[in-house]
C-alpha positions as CSV (number, residue, x, y, z in Angstrom):
1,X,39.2,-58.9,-8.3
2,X,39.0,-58.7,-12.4
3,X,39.1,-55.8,-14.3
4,X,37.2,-55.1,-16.9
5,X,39.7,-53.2,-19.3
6,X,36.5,-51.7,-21.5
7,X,34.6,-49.5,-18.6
8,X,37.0,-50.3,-15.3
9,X,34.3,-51.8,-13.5
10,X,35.9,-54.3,-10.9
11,X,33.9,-57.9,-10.0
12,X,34.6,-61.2,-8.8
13,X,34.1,-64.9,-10.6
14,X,35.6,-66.9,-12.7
15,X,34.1,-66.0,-16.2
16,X,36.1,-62.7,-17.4
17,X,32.6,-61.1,-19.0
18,X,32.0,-57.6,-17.7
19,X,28.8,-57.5,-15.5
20,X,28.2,-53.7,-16.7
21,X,29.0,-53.4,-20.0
22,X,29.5,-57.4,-21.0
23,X,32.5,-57.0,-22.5
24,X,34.5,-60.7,-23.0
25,X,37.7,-61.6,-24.4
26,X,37.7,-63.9,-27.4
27,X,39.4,-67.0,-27.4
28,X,42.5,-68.3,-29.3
29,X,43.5,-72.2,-28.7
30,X,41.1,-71.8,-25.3
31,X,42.7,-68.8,-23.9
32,X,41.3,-65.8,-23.4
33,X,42.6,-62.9,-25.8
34,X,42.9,-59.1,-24.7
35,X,45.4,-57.9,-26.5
36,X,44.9,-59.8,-30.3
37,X,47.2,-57.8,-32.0
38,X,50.1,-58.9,-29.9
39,X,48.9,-62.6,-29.9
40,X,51.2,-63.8,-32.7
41,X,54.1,-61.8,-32.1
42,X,55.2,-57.7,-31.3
43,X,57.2,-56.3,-33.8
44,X,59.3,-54.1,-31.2
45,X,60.3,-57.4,-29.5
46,X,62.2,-60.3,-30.7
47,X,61.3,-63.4,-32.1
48,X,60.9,-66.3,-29.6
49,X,62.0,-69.9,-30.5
50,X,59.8,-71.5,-28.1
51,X,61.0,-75.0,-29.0
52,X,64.7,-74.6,-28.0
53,X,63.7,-72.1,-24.8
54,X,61.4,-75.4,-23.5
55,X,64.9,-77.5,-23.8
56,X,66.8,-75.0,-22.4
57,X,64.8,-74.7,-19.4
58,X,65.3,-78.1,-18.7
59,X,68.7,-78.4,-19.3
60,X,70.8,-75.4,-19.3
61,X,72.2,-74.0,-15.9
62,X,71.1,-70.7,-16.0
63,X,67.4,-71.6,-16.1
64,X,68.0,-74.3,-13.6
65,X,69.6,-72.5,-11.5
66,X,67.5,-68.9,-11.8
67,X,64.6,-71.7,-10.9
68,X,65.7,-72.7,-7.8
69,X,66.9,-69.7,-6.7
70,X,63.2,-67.7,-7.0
71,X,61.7,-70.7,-5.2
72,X,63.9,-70.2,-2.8
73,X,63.3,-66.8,-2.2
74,X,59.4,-66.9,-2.3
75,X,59.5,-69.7,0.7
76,X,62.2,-67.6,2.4
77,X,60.5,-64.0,2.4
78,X,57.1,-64.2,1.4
79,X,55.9,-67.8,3.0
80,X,53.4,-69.8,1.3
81,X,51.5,-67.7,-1.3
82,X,47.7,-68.7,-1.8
83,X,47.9,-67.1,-5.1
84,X,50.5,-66.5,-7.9
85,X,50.4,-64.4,-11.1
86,X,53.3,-64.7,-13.1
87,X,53.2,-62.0,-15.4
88,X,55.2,-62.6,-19.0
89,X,55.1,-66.4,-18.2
90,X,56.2,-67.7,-21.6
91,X,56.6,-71.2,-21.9
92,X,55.4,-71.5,-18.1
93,X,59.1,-73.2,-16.7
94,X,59.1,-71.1,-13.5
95,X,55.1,-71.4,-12.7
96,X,55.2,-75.1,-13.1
97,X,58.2,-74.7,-10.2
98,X,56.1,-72.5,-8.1
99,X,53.4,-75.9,-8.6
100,X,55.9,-78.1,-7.5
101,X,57.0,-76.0,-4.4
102,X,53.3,-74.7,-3.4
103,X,51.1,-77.6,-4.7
104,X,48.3,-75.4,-2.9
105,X,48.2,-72.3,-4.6
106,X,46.0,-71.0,-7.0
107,X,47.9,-70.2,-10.4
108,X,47.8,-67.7,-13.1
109,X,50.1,-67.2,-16.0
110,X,49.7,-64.2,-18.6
111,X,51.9,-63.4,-21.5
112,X,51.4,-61.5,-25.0
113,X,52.5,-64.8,-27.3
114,X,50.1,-67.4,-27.7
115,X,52.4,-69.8,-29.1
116,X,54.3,-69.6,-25.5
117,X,50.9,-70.0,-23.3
118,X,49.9,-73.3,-25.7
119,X,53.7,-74.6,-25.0
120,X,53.0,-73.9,-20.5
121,X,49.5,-75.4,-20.5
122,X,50.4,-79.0,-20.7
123,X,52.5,-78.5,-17.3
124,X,50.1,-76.6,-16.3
125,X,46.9,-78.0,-16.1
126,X,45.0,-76.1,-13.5
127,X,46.8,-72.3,-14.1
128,X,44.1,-69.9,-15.5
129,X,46.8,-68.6,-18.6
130,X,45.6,-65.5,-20.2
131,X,46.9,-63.8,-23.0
132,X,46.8,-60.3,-23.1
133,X,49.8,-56.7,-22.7
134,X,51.0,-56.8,-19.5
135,X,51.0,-53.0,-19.9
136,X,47.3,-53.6,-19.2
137,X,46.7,-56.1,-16.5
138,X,42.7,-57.2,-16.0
139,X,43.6,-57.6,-12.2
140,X,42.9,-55.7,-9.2
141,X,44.2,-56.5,-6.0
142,X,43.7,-59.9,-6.5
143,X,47.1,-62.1,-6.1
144,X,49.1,-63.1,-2.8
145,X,52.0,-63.1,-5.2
146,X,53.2,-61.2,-8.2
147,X,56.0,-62.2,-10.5
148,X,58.0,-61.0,-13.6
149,X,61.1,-63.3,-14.7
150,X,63.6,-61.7,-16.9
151,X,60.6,-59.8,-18.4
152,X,60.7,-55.7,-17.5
153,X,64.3,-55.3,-19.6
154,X,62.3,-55.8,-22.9
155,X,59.5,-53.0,-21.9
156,X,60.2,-49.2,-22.7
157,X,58.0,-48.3,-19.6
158,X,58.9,-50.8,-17.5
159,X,57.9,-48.7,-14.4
160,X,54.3,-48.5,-15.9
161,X,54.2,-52.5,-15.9
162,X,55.5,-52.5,-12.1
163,X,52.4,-50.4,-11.0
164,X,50.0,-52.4,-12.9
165,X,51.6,-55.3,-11.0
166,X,50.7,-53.6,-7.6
167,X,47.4,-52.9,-9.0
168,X,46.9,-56.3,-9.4
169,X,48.9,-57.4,-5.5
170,X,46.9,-57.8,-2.9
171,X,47.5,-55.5,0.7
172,X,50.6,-56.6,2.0
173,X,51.1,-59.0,-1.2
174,X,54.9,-60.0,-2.2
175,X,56.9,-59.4,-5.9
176,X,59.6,-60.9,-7.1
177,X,61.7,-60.1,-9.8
178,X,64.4,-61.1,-11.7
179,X,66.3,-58.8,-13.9
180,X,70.0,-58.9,-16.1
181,X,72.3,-56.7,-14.2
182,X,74.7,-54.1,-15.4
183,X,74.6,-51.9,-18.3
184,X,78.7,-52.4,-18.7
185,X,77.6,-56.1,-19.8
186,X,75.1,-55.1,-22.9
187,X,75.8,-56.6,-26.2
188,X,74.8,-57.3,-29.5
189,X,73.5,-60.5,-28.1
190,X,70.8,-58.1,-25.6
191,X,69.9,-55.8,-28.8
192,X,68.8,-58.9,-30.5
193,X,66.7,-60.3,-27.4
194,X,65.1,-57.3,-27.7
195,X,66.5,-55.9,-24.3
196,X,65.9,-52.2,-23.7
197,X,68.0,-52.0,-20.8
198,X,70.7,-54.3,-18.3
199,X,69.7,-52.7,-14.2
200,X,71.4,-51.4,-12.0
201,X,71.3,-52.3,-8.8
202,X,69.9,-48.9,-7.3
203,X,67.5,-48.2,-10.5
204,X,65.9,-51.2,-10.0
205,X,65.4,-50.4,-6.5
206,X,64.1,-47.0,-7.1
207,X,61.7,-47.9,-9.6
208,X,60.8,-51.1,-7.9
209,X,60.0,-48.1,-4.3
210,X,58.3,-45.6,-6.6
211,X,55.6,-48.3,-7.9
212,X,54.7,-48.6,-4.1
213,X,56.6,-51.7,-3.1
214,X,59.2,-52.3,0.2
215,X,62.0,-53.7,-0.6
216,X,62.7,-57.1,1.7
217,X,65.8,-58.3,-0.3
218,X,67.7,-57.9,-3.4
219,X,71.2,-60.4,-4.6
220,X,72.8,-60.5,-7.5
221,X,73.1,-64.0,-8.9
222,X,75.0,-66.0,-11.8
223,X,78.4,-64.5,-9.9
224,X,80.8,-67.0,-9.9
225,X,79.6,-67.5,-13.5
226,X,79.9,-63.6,-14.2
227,X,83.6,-64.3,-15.8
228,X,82.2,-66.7,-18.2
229,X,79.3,-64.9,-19.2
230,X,81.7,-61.5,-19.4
231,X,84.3,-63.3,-22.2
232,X,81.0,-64.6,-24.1
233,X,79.2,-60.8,-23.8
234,X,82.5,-58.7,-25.0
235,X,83.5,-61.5,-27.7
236,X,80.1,-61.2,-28.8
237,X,80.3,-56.8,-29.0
238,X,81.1,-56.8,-32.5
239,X,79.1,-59.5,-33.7
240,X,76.9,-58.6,-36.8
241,X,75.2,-62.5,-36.4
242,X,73.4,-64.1,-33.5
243,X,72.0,-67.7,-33.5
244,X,69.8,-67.6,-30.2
245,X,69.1,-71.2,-30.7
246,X,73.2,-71.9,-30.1
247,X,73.0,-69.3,-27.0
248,X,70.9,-71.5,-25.6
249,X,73.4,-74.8,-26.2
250,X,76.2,-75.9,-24.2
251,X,78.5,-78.5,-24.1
252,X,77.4,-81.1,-21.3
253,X,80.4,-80.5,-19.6
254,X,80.3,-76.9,-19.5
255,X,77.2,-76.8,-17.8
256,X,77.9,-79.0,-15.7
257,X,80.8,-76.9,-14.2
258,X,78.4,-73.7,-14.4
259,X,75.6,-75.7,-12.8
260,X,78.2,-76.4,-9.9
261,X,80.0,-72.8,-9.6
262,X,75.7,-72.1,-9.1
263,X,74.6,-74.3,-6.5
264,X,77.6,-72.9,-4.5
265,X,76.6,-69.2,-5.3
266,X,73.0,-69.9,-4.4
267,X,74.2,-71.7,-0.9
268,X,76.1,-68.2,-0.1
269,X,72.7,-66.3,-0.7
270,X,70.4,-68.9,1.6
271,X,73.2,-67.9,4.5
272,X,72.6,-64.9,4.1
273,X,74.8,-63.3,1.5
274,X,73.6,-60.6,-0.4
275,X,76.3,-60.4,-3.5
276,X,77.3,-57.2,-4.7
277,X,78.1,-58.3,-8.9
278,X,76.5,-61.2,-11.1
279,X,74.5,-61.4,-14.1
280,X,71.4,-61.0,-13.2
281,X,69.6,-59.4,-10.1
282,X,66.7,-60.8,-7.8
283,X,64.3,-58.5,-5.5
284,X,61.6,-60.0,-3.4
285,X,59.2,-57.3,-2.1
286,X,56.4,-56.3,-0.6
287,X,53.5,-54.5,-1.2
288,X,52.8,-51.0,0.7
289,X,49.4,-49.9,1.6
């Protein structure tokens, strides 16, 4: 069900104005707003070259591979979902995956930035794409499926976002989350992403628990990678300049070989390996009534 975010009062349909107290969203390039003041950026997060991320996630191996992977793990753990939220969508790359993999489900994309949800629409031509502060979600247990992509490490309460995502999870409903893992990797280059945190392993799970989810399954990933991206994260420690744009580059040979040392990685994980190290984490889960 919606939410209404004015007077809590909880109804079904497909407009978003309150039956009680007619509050509505406005609208900002067709989508509706809930959260204006973060619609054109957040001054406590970064600043988002949506360009160069919509090239990256076609091309770079990390995005390509991180895609597959999730996919993956929804079909594996959680079946075929009737209906997806993906919560801090940006530019919509995984969610148009999800289409491709479960041409059946209903979609729904939400992220502060405006600028990111107008980039996602035009690969996503059915998703209902909201803009609003995931802090606040207009949702009440209404998705099969709830999603957050390298999205909790730039909240301060992240645990507050991960019970408005049950809120919004149907009985039973699945997560999945993706998350860069350990703190002993942090740079300069997380401080200007706007990271507030790398995970552990066991404080992702325990806040992941506390929110009211089971945990089916949790792998690290990018580890056969993890050398690489170590060199790049400790040369990068002292740094008093990032260009994210050139993160996001790489020679083609380069990622090809990553792309490679990744399809192995992720072949170990769909055997059954959980890896202990990588990157970046993944934890599907499940709702608990």
């Amino acid at each position: 069900m919606r939410l209404c975010l004015r007077c809590d009062t909880r109804f079904d349909g497909i407009d978003w104005t309150c039956p009680r107290c007619a509050f509505a969203p406005g609208l900002d390039r067709a989508f509706p707003v809930f959260a204006p003041d973060l619609a054109d950026g957040n001054a406590a997060d970064t600043v988002y070259h949506h360009d160069a991320l919509r090239r990256a996630d076609e091309e770079h191996f990390w995005f390509d591979a991180r895609r597959r992977l999730i996919v993956w793990a929804i079909r594996r753990y959680l079946g075929d979902p009737g209906s997806v939220l993906d919560v801090g969508c940006g530019n919509g790359g995984v969610l148009a995956a999800i289409r491709q993999e479960f041409p059946g489900a209903r979609l729904s994309g939400c992220d502060a930035l405006c600028a990111a949800l107008a980039i996602a629409r035009p690969s996503l031509p059915d998703a209902t794409l909201v803009q609003l502060d995931i802090r606040c979600l207009p949702f009440d247990r209404e998705f099969d499926l709830v999603t957050a992509f390298d999205v909790l490490e730039h909240l301060d309460d992240d645990e507050l976002v991960l019970r408005q995502m049950h809120r919004g999870t149907k009985g039973g409903g699945g997560l999945v989350l993706t998350v860069p893992q350990h703190p002993w990797l942090w740079s300069e280059l997380d401080a200007r992403t706007g990271h507030r945190r790398r995970y552990t392993r066991q404080d992702l799970a325990d806040k992941v628990r506390r929110a009211g989810f089971a945990i089916l399954a949790m792998t690290s990933f990018m580890t056969l990678v993890l050398p690489a991206i170590g060199a790049a994260r400790f040369r990068k420690r002292r740094a008093t300049t990032i260009d994210q744009d050139e993160e996001l580059q790489l020679p083609s040979a380069v990622n090809a070989v990553l792309h490679a040392l990744c399809v192995l990685e992720r072949a170990a994980i769909v055997r059954g390996v959980s890896l202990p190290v990588g990157g970046s984490l993944l934890l599907v889960g499940r709702r608990v009534e």
